[in-house]
MMTF fields as JSON, N, C-alpha, C and O atoms, coordinates in Angstrom:
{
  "mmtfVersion": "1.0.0",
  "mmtfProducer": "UNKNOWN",
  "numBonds": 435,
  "numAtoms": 436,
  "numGroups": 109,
  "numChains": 1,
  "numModels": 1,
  "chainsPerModel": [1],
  "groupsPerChain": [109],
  "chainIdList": ["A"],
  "bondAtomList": [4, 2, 8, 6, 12, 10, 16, 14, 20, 18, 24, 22, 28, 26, 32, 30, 36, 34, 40, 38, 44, 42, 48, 46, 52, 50, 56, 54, 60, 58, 64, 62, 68, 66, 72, 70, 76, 74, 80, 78, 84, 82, 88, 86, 92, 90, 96, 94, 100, 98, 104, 102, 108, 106, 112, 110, 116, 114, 120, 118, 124, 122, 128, 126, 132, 130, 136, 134, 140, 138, 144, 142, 148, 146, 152, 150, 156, 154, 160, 158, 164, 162, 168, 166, 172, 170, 176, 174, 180, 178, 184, 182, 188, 186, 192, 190, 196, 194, 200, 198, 204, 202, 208, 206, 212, 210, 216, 214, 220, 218, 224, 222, 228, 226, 232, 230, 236, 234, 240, 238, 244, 242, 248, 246, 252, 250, 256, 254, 260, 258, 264, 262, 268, 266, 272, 270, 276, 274, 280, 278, 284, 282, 288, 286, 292, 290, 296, 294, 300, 298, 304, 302, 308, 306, 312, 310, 316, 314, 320, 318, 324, 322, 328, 326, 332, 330, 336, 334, 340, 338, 344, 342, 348, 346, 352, 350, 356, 354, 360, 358, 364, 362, 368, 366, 372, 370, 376, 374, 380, 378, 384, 382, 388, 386, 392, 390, 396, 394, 400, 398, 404, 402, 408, 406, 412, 410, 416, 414, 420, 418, 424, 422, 428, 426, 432, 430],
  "bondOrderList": [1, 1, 1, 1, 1, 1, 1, 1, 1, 1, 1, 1, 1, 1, 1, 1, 1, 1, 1, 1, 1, 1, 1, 1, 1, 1, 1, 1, 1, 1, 1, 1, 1, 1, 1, 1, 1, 1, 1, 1, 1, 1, 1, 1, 1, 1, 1, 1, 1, 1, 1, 1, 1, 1, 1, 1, 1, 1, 1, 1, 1, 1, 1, 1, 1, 1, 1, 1, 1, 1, 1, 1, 1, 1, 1, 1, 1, 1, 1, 1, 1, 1, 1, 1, 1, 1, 1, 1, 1, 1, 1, 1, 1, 1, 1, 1, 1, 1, 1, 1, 1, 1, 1, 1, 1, 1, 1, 1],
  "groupList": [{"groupName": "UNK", "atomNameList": ["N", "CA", "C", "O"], "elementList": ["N", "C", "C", "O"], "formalChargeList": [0, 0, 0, 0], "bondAtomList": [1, 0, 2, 1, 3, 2], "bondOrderList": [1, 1, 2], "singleLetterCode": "X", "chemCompType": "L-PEPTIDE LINKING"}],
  "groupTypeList": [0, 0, 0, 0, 0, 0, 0, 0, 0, 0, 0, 0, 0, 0, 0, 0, 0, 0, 0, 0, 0, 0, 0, 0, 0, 0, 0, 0, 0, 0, 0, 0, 0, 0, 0, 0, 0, 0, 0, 0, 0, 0, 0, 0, 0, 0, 0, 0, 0, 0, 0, 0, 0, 0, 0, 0, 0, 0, 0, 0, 0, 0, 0, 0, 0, 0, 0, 0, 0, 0, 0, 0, 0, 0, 0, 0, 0, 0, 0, 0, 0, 0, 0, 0, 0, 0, 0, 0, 0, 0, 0, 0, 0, 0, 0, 0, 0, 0, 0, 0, 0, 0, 0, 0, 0, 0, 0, 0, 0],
  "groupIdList": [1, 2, 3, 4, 5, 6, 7, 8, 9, 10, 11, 12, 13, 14, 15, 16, 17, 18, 19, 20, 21, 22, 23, 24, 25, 26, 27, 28, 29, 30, 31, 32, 33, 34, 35, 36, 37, 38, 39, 40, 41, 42, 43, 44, 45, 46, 47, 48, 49, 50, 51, 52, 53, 54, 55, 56, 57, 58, 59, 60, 61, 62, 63, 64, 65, 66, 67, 68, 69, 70, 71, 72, 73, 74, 75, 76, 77, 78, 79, 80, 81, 82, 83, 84, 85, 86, 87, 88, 89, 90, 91, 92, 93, 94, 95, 96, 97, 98, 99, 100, 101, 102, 103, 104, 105, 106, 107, 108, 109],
  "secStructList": [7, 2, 2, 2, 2, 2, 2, 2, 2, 2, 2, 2, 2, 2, 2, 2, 2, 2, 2, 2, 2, 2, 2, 2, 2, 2, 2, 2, 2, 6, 6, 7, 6, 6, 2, 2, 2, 2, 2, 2, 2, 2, 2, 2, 2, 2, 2, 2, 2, 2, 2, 2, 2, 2, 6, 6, 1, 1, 7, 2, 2, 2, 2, 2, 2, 2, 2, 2, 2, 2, 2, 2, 2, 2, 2, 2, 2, 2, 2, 2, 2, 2, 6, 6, 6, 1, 7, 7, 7, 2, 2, 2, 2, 2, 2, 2, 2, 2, 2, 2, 2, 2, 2, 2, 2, 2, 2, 6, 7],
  "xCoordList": [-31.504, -30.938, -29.414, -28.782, -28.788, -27.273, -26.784, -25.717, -27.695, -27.03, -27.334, -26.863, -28.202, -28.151, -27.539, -27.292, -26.98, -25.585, -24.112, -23.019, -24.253, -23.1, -22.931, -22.196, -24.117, -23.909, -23.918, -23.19, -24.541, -24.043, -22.275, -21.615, -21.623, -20.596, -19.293, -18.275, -19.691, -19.263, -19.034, -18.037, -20.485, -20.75, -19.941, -19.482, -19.787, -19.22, -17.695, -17.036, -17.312, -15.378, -15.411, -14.494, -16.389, -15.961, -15.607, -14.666, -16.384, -16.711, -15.623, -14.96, -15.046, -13.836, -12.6, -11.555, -12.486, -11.293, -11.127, -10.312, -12.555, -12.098, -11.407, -10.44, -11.697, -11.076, -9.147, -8.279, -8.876, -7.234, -6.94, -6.139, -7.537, -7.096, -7.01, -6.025, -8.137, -8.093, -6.887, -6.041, -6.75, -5.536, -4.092, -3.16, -3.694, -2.563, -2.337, -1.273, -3.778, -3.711, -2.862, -1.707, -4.059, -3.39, -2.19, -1.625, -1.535, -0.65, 0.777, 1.914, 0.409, 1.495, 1.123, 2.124, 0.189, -0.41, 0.422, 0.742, 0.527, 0.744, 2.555, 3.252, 3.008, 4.325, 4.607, 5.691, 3.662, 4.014, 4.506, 4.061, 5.859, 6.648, 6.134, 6.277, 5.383, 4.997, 4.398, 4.7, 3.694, 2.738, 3.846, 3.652, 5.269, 5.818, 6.943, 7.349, 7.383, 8.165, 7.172, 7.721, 5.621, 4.961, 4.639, 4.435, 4.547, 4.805, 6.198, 6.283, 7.169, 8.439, 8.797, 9.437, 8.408, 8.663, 7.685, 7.823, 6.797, 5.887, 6.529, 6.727, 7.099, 7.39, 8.774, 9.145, 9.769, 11.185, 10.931, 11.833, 9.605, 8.436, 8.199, 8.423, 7.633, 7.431, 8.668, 8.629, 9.832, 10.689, 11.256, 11.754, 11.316, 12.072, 11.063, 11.548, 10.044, 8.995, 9.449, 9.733, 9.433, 9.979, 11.153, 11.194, 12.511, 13.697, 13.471, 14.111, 12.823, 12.767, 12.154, 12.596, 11.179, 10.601, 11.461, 11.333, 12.248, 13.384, 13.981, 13.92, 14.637, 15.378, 15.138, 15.753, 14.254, 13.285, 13.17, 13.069, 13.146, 13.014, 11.74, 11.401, 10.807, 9.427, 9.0, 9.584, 7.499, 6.757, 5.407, 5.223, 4.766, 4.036, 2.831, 2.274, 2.374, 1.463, 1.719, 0.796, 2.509, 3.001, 3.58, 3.4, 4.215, 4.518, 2.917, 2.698, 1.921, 0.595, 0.052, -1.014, 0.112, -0.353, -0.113, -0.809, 1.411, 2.096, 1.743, 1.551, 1.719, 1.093, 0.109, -0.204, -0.799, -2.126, -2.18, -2.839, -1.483, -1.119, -0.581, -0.818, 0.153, 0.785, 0.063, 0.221, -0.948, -1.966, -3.057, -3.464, -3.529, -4.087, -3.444, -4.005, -2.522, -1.844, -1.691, -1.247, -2.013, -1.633, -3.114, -3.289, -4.144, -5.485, -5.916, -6.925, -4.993, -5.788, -4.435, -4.763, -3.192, -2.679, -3.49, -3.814, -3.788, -4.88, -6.135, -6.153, -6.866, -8.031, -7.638, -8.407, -6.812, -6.02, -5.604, -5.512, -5.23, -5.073, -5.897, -5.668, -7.145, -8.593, -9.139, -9.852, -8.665, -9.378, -8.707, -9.442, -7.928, -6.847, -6.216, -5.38, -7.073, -6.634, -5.43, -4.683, -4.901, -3.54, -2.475, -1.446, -2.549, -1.56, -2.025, -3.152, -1.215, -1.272, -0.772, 0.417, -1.106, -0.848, 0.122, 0.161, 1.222, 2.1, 1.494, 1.795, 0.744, 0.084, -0.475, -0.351, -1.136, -1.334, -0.283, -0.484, 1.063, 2.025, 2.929, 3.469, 2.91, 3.466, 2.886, 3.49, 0.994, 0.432, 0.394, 0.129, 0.962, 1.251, 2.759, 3.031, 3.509, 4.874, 4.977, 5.726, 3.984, 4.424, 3.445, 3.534, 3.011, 2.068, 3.081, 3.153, 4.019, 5.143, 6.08, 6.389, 6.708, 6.952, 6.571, 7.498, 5.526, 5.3, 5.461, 5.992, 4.967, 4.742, 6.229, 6.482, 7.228, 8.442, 9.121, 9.69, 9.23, 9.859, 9.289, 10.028, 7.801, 7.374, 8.132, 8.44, 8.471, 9.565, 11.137, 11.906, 11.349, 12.681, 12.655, 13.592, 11.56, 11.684, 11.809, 11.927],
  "yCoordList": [-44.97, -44.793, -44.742, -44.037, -45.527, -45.318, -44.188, -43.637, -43.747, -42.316, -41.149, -40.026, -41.474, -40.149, -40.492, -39.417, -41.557, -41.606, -41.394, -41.17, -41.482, -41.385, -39.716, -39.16, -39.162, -38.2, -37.384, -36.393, -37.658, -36.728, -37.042, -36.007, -38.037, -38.639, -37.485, -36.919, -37.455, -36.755, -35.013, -34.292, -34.765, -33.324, -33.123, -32.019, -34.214, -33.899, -33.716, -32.984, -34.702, -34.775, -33.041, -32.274, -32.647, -31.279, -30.226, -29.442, -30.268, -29.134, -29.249, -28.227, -30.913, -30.785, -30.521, -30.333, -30.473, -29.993, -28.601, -28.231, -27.949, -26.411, -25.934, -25.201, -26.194, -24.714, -25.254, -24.422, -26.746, -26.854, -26.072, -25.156, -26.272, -25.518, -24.056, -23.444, -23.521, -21.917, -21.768, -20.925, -22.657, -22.115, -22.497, -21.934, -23.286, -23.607, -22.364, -21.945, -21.863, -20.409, -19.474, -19.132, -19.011, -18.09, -17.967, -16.873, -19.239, -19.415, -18.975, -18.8, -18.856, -19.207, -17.457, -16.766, -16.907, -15.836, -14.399, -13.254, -15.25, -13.743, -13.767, -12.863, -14.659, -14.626, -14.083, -14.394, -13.238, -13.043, -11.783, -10.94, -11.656, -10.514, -9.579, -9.395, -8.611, -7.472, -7.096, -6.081, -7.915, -8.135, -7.9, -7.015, -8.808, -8.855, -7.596, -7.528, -6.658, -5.612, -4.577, -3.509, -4.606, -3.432, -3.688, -2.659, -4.614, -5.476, -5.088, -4.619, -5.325, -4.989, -3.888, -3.337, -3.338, -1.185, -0.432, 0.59, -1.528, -1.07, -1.596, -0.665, -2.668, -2.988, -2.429, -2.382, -1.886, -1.196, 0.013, 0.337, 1.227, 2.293, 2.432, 3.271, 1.002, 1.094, 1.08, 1.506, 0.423, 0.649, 1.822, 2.104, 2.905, 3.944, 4.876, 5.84, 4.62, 5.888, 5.042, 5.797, 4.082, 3.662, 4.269, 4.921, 3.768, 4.581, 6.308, 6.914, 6.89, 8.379, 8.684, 9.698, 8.131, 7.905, 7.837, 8.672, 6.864, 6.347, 7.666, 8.46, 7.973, 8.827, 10.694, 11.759, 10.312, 12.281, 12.952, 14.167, 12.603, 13.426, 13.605, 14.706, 12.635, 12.428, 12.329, 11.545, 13.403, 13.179, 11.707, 10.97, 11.485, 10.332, 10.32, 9.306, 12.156, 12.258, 12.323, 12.248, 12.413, 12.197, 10.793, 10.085, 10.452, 8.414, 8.219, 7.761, 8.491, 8.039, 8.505, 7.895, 9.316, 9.643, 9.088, 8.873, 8.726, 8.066, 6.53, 6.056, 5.876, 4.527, 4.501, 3.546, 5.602, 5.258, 5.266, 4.415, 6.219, 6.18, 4.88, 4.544, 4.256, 3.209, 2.236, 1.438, 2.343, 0.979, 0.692, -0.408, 2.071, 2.375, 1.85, 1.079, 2.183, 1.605, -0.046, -0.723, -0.562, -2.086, -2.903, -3.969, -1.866, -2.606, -1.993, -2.324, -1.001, -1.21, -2.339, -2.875, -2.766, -3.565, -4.883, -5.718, -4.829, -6.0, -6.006, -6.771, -5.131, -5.243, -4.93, -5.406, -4.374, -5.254, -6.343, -6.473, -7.427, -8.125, -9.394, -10.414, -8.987, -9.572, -9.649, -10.578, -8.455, -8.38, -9.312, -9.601, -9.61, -10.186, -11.827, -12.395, -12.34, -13.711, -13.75, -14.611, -12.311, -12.745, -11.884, -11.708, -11.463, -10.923, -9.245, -8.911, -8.452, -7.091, -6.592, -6.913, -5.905, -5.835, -4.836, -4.576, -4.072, -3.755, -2.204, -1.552, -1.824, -0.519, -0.167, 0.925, -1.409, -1.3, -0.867, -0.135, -1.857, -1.857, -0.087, 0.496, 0.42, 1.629, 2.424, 3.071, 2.354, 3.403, 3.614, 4.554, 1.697, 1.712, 2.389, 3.228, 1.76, 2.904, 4.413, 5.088, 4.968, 5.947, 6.663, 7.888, 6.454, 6.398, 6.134, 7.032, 4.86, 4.68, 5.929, 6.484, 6.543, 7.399, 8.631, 9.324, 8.925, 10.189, 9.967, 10.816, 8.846, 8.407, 8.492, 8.948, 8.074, 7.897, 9.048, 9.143, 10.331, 11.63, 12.389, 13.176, 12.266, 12.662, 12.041, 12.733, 10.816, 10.288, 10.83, 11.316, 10.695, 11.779, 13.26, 14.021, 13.582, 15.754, 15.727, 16.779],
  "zCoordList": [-7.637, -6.316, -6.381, -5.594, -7.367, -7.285, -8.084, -7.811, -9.281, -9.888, -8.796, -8.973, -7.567, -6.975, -5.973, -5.426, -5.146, -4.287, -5.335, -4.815, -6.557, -7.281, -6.817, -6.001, -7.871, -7.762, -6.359, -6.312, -5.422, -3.535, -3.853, -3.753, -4.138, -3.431, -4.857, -4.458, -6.141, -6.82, -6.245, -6.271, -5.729, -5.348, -4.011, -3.718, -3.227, -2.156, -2.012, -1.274, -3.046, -3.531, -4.254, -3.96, -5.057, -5.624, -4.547, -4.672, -3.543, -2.709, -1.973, -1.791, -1.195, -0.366, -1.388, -0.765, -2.482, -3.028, -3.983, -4.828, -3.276, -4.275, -3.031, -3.237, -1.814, -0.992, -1.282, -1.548, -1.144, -1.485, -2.536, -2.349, -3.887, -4.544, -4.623, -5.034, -4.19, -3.778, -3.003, -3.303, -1.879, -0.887, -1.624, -1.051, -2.712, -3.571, -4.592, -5.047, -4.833, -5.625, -5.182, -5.439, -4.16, -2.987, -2.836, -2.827, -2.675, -1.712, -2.845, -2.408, -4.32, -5.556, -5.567, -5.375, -5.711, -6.024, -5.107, -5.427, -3.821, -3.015, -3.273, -2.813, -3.878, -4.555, -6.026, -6.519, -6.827, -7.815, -7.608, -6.829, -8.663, -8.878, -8.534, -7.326, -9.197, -9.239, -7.681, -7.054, -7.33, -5.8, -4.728, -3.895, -4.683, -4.487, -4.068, -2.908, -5.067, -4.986, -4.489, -4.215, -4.264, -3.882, -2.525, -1.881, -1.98, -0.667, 0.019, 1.154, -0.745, -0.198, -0.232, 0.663, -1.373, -0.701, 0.882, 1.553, 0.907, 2.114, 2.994, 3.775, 3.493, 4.391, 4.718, 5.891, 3.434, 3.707, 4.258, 5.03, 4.121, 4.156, 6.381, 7.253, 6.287, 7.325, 8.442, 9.596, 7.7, 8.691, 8.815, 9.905, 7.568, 7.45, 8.472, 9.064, 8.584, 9.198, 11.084, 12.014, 11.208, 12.411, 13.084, 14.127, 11.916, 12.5, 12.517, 13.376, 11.844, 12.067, 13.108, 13.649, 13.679, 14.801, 16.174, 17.069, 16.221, 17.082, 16.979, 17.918, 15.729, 15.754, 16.203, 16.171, 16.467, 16.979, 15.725, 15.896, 14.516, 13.045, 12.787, 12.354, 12.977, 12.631, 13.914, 14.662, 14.563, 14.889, 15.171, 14.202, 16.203, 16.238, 15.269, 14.85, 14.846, 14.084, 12.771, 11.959, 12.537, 11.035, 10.939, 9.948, 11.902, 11.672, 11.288, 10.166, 12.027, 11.413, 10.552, 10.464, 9.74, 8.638, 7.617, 6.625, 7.987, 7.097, 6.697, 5.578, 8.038, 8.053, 7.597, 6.886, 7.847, 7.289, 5.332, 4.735, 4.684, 3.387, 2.664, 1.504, 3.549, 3.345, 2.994, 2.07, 3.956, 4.234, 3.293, 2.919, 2.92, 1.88, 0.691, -0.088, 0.592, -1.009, -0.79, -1.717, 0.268, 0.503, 0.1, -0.491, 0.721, 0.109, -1.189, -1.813, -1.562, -3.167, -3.666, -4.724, -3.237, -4.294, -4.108, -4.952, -2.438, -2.519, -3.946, -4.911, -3.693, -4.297, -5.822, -6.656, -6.18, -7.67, -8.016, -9.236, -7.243, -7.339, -7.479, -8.129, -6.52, -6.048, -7.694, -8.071, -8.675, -9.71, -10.837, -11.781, -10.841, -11.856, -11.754, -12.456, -10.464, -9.676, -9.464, -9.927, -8.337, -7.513, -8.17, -7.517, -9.069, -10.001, -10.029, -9.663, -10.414, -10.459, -11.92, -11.932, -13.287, -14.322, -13.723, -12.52, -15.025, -15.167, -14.871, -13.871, -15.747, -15.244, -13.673, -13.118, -13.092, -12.135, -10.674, -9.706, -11.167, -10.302, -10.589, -9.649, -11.861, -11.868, -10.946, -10.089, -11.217, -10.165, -8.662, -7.912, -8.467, -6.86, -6.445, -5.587, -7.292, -6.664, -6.741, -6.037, -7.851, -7.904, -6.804, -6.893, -6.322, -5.173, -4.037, -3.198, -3.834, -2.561, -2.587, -1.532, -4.281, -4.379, -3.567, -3.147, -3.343, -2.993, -1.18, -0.464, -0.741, 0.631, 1.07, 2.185, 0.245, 0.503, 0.728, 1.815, -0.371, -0.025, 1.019, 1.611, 1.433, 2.729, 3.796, 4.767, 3.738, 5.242, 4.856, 5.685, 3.838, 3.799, 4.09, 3.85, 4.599, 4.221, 5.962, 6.589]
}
């Protein structure tokens, strides 16, 4: 009777302390470098397609096309990252910019 209250009371301390640690992961994870600079070209992206917007250069249907490209490249850096626990390899992060690359000279033309 006491190795199986040991053990509920063992099983129950595991379970309340995986989700802290998942969320301490997370939380170190969505800060790594690479994650980081492909995050921040999207969000510099979204402002540039904004001010052209403001500015009468860009159309509302092309601001959305655009966003939508954008967004796309945001859930695959997600779902690269999903693969690697949080982190994005070096190859991975080339294929995302050069990808912002192209999204990017479309808001300049």
């Amino acid at each position: 009777m006491r190795a199986l209250a040991l053990a509920s009371a063992l099983t129950a301390l595991a379970l309340f302390s995986l989700p802290l640690s998942i969320y301490a992961d997370d939380n170190f994870n969505q800060n790594h470098p690479g994650r980081a600079e492909v995050n921040h070209r999207l969000n510099n992206q979204n402002q540039r397609i904004h001010h052209e917007v403001q500015a009468g250069d860009m159309s509302h249907q092309q601001a959305q096309q655009l966003h939508q490209q954008d967004h796309h490249i945001r859930q695959e850096e997600r779902h690269m990252a999903s693969e690697h626990n949080g982190h994005i390899t070096r190859g991975e992060q080339r294929r995302l910019n050069h990808q912002e690359n192209r999204v990017s000279h479309q808001i300049g033309q």
